[in-house]
N, C-alpha and C positions, 0 to 999 in steps of 0.2 A: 462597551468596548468599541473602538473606531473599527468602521467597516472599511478593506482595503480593496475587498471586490463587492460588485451589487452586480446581479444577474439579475433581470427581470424580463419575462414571458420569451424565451429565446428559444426559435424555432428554428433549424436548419434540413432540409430537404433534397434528399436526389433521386429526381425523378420521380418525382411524385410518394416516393417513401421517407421518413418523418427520423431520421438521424436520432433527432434532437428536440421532444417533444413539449413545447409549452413551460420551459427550464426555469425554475428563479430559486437561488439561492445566496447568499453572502458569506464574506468567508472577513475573519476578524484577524486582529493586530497582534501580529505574537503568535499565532496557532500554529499548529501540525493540524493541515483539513486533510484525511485520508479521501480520496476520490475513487470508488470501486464500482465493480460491475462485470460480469462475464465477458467474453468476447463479443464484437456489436452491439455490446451495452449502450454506447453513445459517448465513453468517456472520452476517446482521441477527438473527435469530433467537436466537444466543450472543448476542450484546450486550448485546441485549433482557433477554434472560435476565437475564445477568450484571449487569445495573441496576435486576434488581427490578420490569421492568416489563410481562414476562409469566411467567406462573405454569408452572411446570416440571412434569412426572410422578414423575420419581425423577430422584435425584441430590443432589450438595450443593456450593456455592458458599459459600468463604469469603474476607473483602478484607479485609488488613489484619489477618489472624488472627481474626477474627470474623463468626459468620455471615451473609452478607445477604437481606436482608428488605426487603420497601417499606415498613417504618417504619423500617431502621435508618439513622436521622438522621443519626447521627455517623458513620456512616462515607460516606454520601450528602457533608457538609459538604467530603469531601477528596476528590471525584469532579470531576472535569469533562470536560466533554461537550460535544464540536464536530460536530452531524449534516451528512450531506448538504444537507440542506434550508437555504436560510437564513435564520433564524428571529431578526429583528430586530424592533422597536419603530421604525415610518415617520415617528409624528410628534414621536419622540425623535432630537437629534443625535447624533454619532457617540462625542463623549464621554459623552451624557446616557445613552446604549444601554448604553456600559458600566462606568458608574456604577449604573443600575440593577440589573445581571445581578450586579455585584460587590458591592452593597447586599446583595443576598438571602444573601450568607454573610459578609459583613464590616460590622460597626454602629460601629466605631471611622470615625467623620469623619477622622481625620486619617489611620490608616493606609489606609481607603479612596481618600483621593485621592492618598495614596505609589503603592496598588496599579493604582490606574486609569492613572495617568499611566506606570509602569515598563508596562503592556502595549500603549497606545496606539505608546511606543518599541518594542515587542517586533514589533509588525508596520507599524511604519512608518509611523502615522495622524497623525502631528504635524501636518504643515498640512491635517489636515481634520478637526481636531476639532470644526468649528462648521458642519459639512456635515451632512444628512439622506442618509437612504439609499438615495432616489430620484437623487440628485448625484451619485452615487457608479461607480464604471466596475467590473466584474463581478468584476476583480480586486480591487480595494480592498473593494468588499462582502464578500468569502470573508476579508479579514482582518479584518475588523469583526466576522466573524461568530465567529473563531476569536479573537479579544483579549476577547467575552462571556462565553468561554466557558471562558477563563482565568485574565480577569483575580483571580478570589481564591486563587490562588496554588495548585491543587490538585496532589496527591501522586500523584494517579491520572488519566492526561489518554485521553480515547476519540475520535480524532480520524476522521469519515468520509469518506472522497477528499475533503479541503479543496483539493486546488487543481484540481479538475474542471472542467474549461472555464473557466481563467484562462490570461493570456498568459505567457510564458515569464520577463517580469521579476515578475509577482506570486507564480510558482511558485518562484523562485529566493529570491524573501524568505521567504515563508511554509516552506522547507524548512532553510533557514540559522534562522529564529523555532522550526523543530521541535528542530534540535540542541540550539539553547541553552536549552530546555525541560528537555530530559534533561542536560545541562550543570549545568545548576541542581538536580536532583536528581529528576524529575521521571519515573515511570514513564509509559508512553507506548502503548497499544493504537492500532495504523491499518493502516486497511483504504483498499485502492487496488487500480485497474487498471493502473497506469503501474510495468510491472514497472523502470522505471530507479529512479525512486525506490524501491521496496525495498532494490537495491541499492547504494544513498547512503545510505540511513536505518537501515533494519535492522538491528539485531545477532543477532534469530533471527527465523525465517518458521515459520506454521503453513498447510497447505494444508489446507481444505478440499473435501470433494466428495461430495455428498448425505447430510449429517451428519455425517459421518466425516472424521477425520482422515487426510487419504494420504501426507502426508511435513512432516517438522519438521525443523530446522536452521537452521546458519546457510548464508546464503546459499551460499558456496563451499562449503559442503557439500554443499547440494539441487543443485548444479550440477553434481558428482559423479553424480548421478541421472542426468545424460542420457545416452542411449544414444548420441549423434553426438560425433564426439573434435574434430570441424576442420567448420568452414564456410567455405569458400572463394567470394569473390563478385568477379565480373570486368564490368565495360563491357565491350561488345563489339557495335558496330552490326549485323551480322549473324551468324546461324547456321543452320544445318539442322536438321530435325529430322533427317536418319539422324545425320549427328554427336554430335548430343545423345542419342541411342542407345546411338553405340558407345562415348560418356563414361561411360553405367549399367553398362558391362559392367565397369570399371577395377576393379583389383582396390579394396578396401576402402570402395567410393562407394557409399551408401546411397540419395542423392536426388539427380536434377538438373532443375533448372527453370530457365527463359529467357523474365524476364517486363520489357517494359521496357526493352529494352537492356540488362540486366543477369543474367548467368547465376553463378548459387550452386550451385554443387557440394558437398554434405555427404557427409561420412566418418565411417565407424564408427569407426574406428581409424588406428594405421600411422602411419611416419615419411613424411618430404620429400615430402607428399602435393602441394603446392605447389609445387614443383621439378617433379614427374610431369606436370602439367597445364602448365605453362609451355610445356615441350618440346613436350607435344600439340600445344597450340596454335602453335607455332612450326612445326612440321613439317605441319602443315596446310597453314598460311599464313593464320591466323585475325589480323587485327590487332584489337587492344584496348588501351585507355587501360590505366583503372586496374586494380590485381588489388591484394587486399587478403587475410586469412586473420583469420578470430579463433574464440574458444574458446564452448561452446553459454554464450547466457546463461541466467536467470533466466527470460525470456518461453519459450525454447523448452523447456526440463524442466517449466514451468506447463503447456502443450498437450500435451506428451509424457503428462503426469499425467492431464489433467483431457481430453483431446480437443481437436479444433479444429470443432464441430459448434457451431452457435448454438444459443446457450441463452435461453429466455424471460426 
């Protein structure tokens, strides 16, 4: 596969503390690269980097098979960039917004308004083209903000938790508008907390954690990382704690907690772990609804990796 970034040995430093430790990664032609990591992981800091927009100690960064630089124009023209932040024009409408942003790399008038109007459909802005972006409901802002920041067609797309505090129907567009990005040929760098979307979107994940890289894959790979084989979670209006005791003692049970009416037994290992606990509870005389089983996700190999200790 053609490489579209090459990161090699990339250090960035303030103050004597290490950002960004010793960094080399590549990222390929057509992918969804998930870029993760707790807070102070290092990942805004790569970005940064990686767009030229802060100045590195050692290392070398190349897109597109050429070096970058904060003058390198041409390779800047096939960049785009959707931040956190959202960063619109208030007393510009919804299509003037991205007419503007799509001006600044496209000066063909006619393909310009081919390009504006295929992104407005890209995330759904059709009847509100002629809305400002105080009108606008949080969802629909975060797609205004990610159709600026695409509409000139770029080769290279840096998307940052675009759907962060959007409702469930703006997140379900904007992640369907992500596939068909890369569909269309479209390399793809995003960074999120909402490990389900990695695994919807992703074709490989990088984990960060305090500059360094701790684990890279594709998802069902990193998930192979976890140490827990089965989580088992049950309703159950009541329980004991000695019960919940003599559950830690079962052979191959790692964790058990009973939070909510709802008790999760996790396993290291071992077959009909789920048959075992049925009978428990049956021979008890424990009554419970539901009982369910599934395999560790994505979110628990992230904490397994990184902690579950809040980070600033």
């Amino acid at each position: 596969m053609k490489k579209v970034i090459e990161v090699k040995s990339l250090t960035k430093e303030y103050k004597g503390l290490r950002a960004v430790d010793d960094l080399s990664f590549d990222v390929y032609s057509g992918e969804i690269l998930g870029l993760l990591g707790p807070n102070g992981s290092g990942k805004s800091t790569t970005i940064n980097c990686l767009l030229s927009l802060l100045k590195f100690q050692t290392g070398s960064i190349q897109i597109f098979g050429k070096s970058m630089s904060p003058t390198a124009y041409e390779i800047k023209k096939q960049i785009g960039v959707v931040f956190q932040e959202v960063a619109v024009f208030q007393e510009l409408t919804v299509r003037e917004n991205i007419e503007y942003f799509c001006g600044l790399y496209i000066k063909n008038k006619k393909m310009r308004n081919e390009y504006v109007e295929e992104a407005i459909q890209l995330v759904g802005l059709e009847e509100f083209k002629k809305f400002y972006p105080k009108q606008l409901s949080g969802g629909l802002l975060r797609r205004l903000n990610i159709a600026c920041g695409i509409a000139h067609k770029p080769k290279l797309i840096f998307l940052d938790e675009p759907t962060v505090a959007v409702d469930p129907q703006s997140r379900n567009h904007i992640l369907d508008g992500i596939k068909r990005l890369r569909n269309e040929g479209a390399t793809i760098i995003y960074t999120t907390h909402y490990m389900e979307e990695v695994e919807i979107l992703c074709d490989r994940v990088i984990i960060l954690d305090k500059g360094k890289i701790i684990a890279s894959g594709t998802p069902d790979e990193l998930k192979e990382l976890a140490k827990i084989e089965e989580k088992v979670s049950v309703e159950i209006e009541k329980i004991s704690t000695e019960k919940l005791e003599e559950m830690k003692r079962f052979k191959n049970v790692d964790d058990v907690k009973y939070i909510d009416g709802i008790l999760v037994v996790t396993y290291q290992k071992g077959k009909n772990n789920l048959i075992h606990l049925i009978d428990y509870l049956k021979k008890e005389n424990l009554q419970y609804n539901k009982i369910y089983s599934e395999r560790p996700t994505l979110n628990d190999v992230f904490l397994e990796l990184t902690g579950k200790e809040l980070r600033d």
